[in-house]
C-alpha positions as CSV (number, residue, x, y, z in Angstrom):
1,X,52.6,16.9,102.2
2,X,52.4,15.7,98.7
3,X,55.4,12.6,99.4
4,X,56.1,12.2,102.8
5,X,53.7,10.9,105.8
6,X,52.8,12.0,108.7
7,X,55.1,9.4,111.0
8,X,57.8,10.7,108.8
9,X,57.5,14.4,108.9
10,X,57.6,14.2,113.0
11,X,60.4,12.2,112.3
12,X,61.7,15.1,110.2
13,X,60.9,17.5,113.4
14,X,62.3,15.3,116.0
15,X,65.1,14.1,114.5
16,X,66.3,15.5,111.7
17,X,69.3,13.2,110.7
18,X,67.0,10.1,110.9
19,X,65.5,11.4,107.7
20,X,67.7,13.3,105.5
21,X,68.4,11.2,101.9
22,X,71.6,10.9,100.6
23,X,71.1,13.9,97.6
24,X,70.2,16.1,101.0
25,X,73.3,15.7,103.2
26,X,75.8,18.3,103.9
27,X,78.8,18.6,102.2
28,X,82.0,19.4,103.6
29,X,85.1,20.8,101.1
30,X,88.4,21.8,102.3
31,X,90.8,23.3,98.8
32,X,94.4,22.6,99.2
33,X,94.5,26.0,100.3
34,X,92.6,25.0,103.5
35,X,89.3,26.9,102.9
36,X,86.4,25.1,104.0
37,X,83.4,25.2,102.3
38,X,80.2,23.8,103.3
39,X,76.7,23.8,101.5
40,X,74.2,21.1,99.9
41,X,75.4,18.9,97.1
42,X,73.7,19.9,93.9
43,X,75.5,17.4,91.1
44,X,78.7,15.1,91.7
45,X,80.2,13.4,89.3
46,X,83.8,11.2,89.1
47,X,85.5,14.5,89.1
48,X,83.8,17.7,90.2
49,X,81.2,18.2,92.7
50,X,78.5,21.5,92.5
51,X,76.7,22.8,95.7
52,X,75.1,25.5,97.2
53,X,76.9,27.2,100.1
54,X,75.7,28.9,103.4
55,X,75.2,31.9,101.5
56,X,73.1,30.1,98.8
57,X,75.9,30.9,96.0
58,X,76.3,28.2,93.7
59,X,80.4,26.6,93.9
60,X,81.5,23.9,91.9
61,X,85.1,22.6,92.7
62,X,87.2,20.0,91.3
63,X,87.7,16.9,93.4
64,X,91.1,16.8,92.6
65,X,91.8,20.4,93.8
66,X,90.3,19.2,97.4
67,X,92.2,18.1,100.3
68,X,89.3,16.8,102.5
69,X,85.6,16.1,100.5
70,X,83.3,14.6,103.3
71,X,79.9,14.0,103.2
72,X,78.1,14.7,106.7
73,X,75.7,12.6,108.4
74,X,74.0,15.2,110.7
75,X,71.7,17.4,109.5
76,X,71.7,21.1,109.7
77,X,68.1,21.3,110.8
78,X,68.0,21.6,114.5
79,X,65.9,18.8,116.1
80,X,62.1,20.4,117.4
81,X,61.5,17.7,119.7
82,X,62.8,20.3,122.9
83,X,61.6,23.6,121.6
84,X,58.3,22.9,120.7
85,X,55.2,21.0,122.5
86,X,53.9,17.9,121.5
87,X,50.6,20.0,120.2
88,X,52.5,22.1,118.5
89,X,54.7,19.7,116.5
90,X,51.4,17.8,115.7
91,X,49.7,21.8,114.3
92,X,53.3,21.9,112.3
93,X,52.8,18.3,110.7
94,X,49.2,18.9,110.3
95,X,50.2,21.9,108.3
96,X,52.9,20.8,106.6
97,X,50.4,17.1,105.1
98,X,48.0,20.1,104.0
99,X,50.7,21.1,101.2
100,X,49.8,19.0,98.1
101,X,51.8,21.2,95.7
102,X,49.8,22.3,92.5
């Protein structure tokens, strides 16, 4: 509520990837081993990256130690724009413009 408007919060709702910045998009890891890991970059630098995986753990890996490093473009969030009314996403942005932080 405090940074973002009310066009782009239903943005946020409706379609999710539309609005995710950069700092926010999945990350995709596969170790030489072929584990995949997936979670929210945290820090990145020339050679290590550190994120939080899908069970909130924090994992930071070498880049050189990765076969695949691939930053996703679709968001995790599912899009609302099916599941909820048009009322209801408008209570939901409503809400969320009411949060100004402290």
């Amino acid at each position: 509520g405090a940074i973002r408007s009310a066009a782009s919060l239903l943005r946020s709702l409706t379609d999710p990837s539309s609005q995710m910045m950069p700092i926010n998009r999945p990350i995709r890891a596969v170790t030489r081993d072929g584990k995949t890991i997936t979670g929210r970059r945290l820090n990145e630098d020339t050679y290590t990256v550190q994120l939080i995986d899908d069970q909130e753990r924090l994992v930071s890996l070498t880049k050189a130690d990765l076969r695949e490093y691939t930053i996703l473009t679709a968001s995790p969030m599912p899009s609302y724009r099916d599941q909820l009314s048009a009322d209801e996403i408008a209570d939901v942005v409503a809400y969320l413009l009411s949060l100004k932080g402290r």
